[in-house]
DRENFI-435971 format. One record per residue (C-alpha): y negated, x negated, z; residue number from 1. Coordinates in Angstrom, 2 decimals. Layout:
REM DRENFI-435971
+---------+---------+---------+-----+
:       Y :       X :       Z : pos :
+---------+---------+---------+-----+
:       Y :       X :       Z : NUM :
...
+---------+---------+---------+-----+
END
This chain:
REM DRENFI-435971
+---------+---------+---------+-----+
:       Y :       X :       Z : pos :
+---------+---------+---------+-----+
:   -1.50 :   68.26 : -112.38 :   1 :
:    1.65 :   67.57 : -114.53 :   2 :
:    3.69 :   71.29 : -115.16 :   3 :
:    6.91 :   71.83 : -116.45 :   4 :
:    8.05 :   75.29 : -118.37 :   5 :
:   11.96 :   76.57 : -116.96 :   6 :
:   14.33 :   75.78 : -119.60 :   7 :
:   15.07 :   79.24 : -121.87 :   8 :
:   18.10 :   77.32 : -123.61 :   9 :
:   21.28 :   78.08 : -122.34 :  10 :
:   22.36 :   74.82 : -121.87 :  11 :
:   19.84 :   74.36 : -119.50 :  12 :
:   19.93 :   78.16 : -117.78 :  13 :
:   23.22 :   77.08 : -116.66 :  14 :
:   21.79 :   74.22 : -114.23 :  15 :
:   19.82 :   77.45 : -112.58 :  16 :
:   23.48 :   78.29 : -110.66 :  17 :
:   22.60 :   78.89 : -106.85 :  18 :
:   19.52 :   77.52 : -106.67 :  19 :
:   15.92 :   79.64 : -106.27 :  20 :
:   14.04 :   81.00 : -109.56 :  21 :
:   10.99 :   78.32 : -110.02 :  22 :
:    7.79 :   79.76 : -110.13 :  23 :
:    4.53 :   78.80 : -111.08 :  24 :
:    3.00 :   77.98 : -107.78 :  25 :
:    4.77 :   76.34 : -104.52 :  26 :
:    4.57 :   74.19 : -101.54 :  27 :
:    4.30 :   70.29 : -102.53 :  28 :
:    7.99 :   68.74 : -101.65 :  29 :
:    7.68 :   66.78 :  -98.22 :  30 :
:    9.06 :   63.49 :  -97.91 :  31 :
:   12.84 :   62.67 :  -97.16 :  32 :
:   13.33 :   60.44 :  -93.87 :  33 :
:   14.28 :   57.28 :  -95.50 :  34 :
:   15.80 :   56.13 :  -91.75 :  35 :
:   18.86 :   57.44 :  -88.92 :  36 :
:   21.57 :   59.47 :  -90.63 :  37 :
:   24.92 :   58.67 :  -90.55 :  38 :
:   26.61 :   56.61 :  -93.02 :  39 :
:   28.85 :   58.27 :  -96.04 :  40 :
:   32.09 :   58.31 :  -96.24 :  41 :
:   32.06 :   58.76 : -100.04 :  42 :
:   28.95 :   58.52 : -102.37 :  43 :
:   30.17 :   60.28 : -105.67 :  44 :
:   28.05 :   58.95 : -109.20 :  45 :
:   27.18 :   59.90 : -112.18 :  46 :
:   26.49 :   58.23 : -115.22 :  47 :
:   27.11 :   57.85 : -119.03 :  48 :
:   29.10 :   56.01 : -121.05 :  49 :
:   25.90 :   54.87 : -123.04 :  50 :
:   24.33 :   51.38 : -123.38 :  51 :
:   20.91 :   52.76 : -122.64 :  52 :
:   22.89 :   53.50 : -118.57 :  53 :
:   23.67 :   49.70 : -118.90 :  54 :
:   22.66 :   49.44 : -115.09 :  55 :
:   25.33 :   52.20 : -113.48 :  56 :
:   27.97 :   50.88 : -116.23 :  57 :
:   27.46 :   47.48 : -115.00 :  58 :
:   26.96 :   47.95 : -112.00 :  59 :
:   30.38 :   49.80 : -111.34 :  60 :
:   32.61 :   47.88 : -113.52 :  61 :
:   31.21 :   44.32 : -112.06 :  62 :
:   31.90 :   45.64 : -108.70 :  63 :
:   28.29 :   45.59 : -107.50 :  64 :
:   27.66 :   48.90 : -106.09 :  65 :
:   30.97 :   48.78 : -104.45 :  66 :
:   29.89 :   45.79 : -103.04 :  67 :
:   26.76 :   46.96 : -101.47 :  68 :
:   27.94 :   50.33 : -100.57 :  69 :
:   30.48 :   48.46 :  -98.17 :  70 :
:   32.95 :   50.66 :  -95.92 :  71 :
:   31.79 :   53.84 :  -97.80 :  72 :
:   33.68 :   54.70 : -100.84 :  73 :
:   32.73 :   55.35 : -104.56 :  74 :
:   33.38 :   58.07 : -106.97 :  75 :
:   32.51 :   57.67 : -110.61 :  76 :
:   32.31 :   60.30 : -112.96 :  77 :
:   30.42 :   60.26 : -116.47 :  78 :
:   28.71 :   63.02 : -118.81 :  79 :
:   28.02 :   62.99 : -121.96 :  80 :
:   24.27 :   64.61 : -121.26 :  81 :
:   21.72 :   64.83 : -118.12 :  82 :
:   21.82 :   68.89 : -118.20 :  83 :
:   25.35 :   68.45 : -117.88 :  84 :
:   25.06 :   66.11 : -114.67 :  85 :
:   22.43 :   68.03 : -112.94 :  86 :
:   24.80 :   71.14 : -113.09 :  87 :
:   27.33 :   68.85 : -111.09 :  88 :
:   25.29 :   67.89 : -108.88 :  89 :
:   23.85 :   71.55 : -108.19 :  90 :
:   27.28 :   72.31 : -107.66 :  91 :
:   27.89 :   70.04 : -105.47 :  92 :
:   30.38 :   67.69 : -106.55 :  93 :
:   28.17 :   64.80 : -107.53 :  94 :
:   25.83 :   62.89 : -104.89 :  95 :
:   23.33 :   60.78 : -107.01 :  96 :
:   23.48 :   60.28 : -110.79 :  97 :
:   21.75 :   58.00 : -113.70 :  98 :
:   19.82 :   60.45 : -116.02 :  99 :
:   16.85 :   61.14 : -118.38 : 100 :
:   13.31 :   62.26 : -117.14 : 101 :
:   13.45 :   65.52 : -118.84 : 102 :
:   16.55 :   66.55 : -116.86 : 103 :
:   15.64 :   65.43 : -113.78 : 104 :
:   12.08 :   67.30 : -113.89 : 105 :
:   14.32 :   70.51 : -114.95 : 106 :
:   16.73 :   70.01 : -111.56 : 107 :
:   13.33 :   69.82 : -109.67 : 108 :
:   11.36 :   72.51 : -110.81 : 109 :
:   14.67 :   75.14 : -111.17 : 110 :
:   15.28 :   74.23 : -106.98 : 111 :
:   11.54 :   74.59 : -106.67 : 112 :
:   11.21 :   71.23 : -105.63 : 113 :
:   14.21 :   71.12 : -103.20 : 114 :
:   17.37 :   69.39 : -105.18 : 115 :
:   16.67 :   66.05 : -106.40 : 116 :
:   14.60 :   63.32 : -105.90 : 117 :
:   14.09 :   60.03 : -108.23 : 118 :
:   15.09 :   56.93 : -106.19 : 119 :
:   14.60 :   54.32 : -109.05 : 120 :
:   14.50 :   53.16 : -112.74 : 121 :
:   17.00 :   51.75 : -114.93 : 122 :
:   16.11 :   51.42 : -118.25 : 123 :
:   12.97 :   51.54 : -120.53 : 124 :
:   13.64 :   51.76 : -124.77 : 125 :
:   17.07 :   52.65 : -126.88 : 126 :
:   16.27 :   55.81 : -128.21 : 127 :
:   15.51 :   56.35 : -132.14 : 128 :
:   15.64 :   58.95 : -134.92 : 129 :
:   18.33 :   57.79 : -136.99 : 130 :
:   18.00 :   59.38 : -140.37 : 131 :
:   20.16 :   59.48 : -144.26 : 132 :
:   19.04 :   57.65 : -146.64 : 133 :
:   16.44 :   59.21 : -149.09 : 134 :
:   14.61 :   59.83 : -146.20 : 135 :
:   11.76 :   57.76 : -145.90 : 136 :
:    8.52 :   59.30 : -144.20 : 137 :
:    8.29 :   62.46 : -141.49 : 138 :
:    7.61 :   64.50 : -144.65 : 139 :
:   10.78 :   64.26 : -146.14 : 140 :
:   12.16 :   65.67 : -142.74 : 141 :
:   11.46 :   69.58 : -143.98 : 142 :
:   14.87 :   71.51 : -144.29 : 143 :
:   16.43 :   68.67 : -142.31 : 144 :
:   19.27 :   69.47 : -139.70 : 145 :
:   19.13 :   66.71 : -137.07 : 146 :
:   21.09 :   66.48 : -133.82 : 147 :
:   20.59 :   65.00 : -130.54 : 148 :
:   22.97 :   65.00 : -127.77 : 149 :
:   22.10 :   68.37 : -125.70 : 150 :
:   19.12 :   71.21 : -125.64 : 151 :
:   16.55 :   69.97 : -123.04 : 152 :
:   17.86 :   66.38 : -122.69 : 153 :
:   15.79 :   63.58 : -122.96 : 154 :
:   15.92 :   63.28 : -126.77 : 155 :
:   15.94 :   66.67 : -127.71 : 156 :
:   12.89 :   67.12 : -125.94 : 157 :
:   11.79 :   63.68 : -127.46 : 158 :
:   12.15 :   64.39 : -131.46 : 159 :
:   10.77 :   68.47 : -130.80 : 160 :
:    7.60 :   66.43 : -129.48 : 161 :
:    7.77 :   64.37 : -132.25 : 162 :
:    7.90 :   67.21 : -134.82 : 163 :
:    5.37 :   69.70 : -133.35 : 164 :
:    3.52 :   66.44 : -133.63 : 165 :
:    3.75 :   66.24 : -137.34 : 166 :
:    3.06 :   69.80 : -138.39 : 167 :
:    7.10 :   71.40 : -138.07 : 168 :
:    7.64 :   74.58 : -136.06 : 169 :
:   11.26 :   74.63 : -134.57 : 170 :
:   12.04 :   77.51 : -132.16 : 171 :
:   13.86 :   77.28 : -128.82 : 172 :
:   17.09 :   78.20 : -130.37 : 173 :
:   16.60 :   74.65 : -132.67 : 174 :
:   15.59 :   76.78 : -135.69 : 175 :
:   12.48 :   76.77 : -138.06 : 176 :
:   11.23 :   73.95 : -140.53 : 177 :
:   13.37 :   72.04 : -138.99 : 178 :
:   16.91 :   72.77 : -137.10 : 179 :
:   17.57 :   70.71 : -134.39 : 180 :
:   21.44 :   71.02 : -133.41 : 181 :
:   22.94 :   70.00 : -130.25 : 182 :
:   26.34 :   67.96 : -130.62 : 183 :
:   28.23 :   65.26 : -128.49 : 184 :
:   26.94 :   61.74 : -129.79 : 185 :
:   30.78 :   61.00 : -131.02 : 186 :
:   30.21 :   64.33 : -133.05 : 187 :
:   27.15 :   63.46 : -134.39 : 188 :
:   28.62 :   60.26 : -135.70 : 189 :
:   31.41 :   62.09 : -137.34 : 190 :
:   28.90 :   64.71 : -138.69 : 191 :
:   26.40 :   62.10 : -140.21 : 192 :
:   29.30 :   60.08 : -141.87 : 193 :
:   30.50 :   63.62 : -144.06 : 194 :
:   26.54 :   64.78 : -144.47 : 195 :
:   26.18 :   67.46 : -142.02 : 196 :
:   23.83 :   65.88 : -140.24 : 197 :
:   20.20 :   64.29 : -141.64 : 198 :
:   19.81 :   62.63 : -138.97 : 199 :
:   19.79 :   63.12 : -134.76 : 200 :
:   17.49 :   61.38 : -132.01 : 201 :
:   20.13 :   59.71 : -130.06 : 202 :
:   19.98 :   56.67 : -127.32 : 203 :
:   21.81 :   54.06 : -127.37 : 204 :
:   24.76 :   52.35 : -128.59 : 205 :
:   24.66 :   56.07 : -130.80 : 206 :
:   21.43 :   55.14 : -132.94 : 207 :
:   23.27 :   51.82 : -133.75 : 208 :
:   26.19 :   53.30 : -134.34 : 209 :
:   24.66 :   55.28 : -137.34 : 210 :
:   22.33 :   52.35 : -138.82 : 211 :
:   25.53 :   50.13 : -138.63 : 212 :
:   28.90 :   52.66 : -139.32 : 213 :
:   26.98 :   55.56 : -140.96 : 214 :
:   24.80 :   53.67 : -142.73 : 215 :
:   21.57 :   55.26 : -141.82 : 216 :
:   18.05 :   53.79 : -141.06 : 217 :
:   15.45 :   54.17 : -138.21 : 218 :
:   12.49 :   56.65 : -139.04 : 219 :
:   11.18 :   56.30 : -135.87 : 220 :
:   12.38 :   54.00 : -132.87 : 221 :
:   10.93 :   55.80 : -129.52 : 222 :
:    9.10 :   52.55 : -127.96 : 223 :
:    7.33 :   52.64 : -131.29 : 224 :
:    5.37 :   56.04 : -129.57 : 225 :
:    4.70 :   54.66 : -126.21 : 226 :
:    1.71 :   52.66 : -124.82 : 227 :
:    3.33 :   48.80 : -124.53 : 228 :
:    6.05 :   50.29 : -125.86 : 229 :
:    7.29 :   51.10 : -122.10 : 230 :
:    9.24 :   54.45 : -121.40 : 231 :
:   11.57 :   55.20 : -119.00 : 232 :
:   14.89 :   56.32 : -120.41 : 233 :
:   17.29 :   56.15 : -117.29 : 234 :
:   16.58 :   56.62 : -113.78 : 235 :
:   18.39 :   57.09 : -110.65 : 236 :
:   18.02 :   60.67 : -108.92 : 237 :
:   20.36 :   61.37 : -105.58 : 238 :
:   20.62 :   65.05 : -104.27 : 239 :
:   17.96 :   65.68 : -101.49 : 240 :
:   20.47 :   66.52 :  -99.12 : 241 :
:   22.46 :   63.53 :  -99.40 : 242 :
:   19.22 :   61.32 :  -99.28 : 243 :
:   18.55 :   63.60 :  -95.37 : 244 :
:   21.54 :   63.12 :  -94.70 : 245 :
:   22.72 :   59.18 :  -95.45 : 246 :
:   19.62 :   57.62 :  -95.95 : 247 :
:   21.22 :   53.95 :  -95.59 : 248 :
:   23.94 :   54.69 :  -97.94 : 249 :
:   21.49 :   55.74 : -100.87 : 250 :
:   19.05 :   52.14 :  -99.72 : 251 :
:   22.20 :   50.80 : -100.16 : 252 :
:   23.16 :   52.69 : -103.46 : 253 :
:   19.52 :   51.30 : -104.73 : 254 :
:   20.05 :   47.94 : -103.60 : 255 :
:   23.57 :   47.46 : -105.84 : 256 :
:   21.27 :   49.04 : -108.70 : 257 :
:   18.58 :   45.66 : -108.08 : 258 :
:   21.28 :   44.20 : -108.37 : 259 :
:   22.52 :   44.88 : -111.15 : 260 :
:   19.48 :   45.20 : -113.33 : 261 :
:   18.98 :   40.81 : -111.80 : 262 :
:   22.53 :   40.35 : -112.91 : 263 :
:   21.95 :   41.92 : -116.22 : 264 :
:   18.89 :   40.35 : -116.83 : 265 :
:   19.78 :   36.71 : -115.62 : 266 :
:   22.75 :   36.76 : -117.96 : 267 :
:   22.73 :   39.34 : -120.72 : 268 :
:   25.52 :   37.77 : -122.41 : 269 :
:   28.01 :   38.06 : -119.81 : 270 :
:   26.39 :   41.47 : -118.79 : 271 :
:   26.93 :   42.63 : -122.43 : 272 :
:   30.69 :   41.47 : -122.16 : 273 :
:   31.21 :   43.42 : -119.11 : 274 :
:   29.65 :   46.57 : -120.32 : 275 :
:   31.26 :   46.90 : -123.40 : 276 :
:   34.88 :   46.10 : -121.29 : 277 :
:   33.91 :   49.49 : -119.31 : 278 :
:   32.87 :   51.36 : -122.64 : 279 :
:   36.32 :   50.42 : -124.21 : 280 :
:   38.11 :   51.72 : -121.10 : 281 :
:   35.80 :   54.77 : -120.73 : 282 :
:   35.52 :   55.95 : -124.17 : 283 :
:   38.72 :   53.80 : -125.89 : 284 :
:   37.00 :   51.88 : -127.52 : 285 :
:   34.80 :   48.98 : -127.40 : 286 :
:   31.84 :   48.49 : -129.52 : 287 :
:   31.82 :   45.52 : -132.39 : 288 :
:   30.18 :   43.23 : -132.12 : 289 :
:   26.64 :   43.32 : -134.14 : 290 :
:   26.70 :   47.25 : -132.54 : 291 :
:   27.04 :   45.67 : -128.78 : 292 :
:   23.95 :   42.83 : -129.51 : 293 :
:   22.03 :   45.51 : -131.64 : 294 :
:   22.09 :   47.98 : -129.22 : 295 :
:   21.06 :   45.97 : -126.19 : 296 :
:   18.35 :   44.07 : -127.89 : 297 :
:   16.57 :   47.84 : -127.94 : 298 :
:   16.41 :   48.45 : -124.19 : 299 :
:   15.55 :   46.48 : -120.91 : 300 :
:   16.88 :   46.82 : -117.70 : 301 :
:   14.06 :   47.52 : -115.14 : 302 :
:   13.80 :   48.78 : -111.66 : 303 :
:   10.54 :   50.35 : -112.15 : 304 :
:   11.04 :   53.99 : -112.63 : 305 :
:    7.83 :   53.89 : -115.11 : 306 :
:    6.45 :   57.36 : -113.49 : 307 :
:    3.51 :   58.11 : -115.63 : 308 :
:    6.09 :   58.05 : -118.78 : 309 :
:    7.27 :   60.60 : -117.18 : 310 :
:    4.44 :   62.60 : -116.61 : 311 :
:    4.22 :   62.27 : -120.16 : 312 :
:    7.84 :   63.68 : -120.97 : 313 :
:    7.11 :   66.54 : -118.72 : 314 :
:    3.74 :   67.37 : -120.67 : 315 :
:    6.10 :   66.98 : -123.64 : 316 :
:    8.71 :   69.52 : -122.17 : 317 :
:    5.38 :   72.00 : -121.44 : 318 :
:    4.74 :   72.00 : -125.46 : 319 :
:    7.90 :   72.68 : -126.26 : 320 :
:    8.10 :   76.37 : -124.18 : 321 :
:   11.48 :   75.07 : -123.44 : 322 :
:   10.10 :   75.12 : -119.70 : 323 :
:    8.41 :   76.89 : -117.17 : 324 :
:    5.32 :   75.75 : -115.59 : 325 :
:    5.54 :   73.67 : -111.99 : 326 :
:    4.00 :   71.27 : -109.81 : 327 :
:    5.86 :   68.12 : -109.94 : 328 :
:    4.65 :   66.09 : -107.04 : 329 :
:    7.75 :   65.31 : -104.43 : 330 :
:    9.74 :   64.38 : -107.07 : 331 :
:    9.84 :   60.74 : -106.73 : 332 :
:   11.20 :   59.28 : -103.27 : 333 :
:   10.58 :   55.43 : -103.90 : 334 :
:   10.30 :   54.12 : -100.25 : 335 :
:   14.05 :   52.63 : -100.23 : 336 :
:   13.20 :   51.08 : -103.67 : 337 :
:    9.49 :   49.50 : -102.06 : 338 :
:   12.03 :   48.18 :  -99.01 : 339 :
:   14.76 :   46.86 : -101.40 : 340 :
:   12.48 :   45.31 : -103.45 : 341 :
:    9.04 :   44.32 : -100.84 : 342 :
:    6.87 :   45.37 : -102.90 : 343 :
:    4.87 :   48.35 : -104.36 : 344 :
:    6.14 :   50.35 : -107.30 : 345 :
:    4.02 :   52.99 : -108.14 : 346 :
:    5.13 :   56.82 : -108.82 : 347 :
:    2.16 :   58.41 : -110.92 : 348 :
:    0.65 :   60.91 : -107.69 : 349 :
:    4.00 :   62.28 : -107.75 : 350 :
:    5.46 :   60.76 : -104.71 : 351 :
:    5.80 :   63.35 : -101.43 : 352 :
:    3.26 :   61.88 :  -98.84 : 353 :
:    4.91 :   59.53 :  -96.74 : 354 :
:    4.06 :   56.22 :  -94.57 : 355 :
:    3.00 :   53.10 :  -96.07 : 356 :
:    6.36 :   51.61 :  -97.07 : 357 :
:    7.36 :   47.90 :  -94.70 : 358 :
:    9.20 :   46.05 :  -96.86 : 359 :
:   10.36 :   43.89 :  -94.34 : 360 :
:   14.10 :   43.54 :  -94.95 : 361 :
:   15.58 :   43.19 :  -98.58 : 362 :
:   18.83 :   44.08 :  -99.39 : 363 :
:   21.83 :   41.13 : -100.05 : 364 :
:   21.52 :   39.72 : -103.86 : 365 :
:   18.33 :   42.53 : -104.19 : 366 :
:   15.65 :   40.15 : -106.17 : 367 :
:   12.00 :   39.81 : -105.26 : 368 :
+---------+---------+---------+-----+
END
């Protein structure tokens, strides 16, 4: 049974705002009707201005989930980290958002199984420890000060893995043989180029960023620590209620994100083109152009939620003591996925139980 340990950071304490304490023991999450409801009138998304959320990026700036969404209308809103977007969307103001595996397992287990569900993947790779040179091996990181963009994200969980791994004890604050800081990925740049920063475990374009405007070089690139070298960075999670409620509206949010990852992959170069024309208006400025074809070349677009790399992260999160200890089945919700796509994708034992999926109607422009 995977388990999970509630966040003690306050970054991620926050995210606890009207929803139940999680506990160590409760009832398995049933399965969301993926059928009737009424359609939206507004689905409101999430996402990051990151290469590494290539899909959502895409995907709204090319129009595509507009397209498939139809008559209802769409709301975009990025975040700079997934703790930040699961406190939107426990507040209610965001519908479904692209995010890390370490935040979405912390929006489960804090609503005891009740808030979020994952609906699909996104992207595998683009994460790395970035590092000053003079630092050549995991020994020289002792007395280091590294970043990564926020306390119980996806990386930060990633490089405090990594570093309990190899000997270093860092406490929850981000102190110890190591400290681990947690700074905006623009900061972080800044702070490596004057040498107040080692180092950080960013996704990206941010890890590209420092190898090709700070200088730096990769200790340690992420796929590098994976079986196949297959781990799911970015996923798709939608509020539970919003799945009850509009269940066609989210089959059809999943179906513009197929279609995006088959646009991205049947023509990266225009796909790069288009997402860097979205960073540039999101973030003011575009990415040059050995950044844009480094950073893309570290990640691949994929549908496939990879669920038992994220059993992994959450076994991860447990050896931290960042969080508290939870049952994870329920979380995944993949039957609109199975439908979009007509055929099986699997999610680890940690699917609610539900009917055999009948992937007997695919989505316009959704690939097979």
């Amino acid at each position: 049974m995977v388990r999970l340990r509630a966040s003690l950071a306050l970054s991620v304490l926050v995210l606890t705002a009207g929803c139940a304490t999680s506990g160590s023991s409760r009832d398995v999450a049933s399965a969301v009707p993926t059928t009737g409801g009424t359609p939206a009138t507004e689905l409101r998304l999430g996402y990051f201005p990151n290469v590494t959320h290539a899909t959502a990026v895409y995907g709204d700036a090319a129009g595509v989930f507009a397209a498939e969404l139809g008559d209802t209308r769409l709301t975009t809103q990025t975040f700079n980290a997934g703790p930040a977007a699961v406190e939107a969307l426990f507040a209610g103001s965001l519908d479904a958002t692209y995010i890390g595996p370490n935040p979405a397992i912390n929006a489960f287990v804090k609503s005891q199984g009740e808030a979020v569900r994952i609906i699909a993947g996104a992207t595998s790779g683009g994460a790395s420890l970035v590092v000053r040179p003079g630092i050549t091996s995991v020994e020289d990181l002792r007395g280091a000060r590294l970043a990564t963009p926020q306390t119980g994200g996806t990386q930060d969980i990633a490089l405090r893995h990594y570093l309990d791994e190899n000997g270093y004890e860092v406490d929850e604050a981000g102190a110890g043989d190591v400290t681990v800081l947690a700074q905006e990925n623009p900061v972080t740049l800044t702070a490596f180029q004057a040498g107040d920063v080692d180092g950080a475990w960013v996704p990206e374009p941010w890890a590209s960023r420092l190898v090709v405007e700070g200088g730096g070089t990769v200790l340690v690139d992420e796929r590098d620590l994976w079986p196949g070298g297959d781990f799911v960075t970015t996923q798709l999670i939608v509020r539970t209620d919003y799945l009850r409620e509009h269940p066609e509206t989210v089959r059809r949010l999943v179906a513009g994100s197929v279609e995006a990852n088959r646009q991205i992959n049947a023509d990266p170069v225009r796909a790069k083109q288009v997402v860097n024309a979205a960073l540039d208006r999101l973030t003011g400025k575009p990415l040059p152009p050995a950044i844009l074809d480094r950073a893309f070349a570290q990640i691949r677009s994929t549908d496939d939620p990879i669920a038992t790399s994220l059993a992994t992260s959450a076994q991860h999160a447990f050896a931290t003591g960042l969080v508290e200890e939870a049952d994870l089945t329920g979380i995944y919700e993949l039957d609109l996925l199975r439908e979009v796509l007509g055929r099986e994708v699997g999610d680890a034992g940690l699917g609610a139980p539900s009917a055999p999926p009948t992937p007997t109607a695919t989505a316009p422009g959704a690939s097979r």
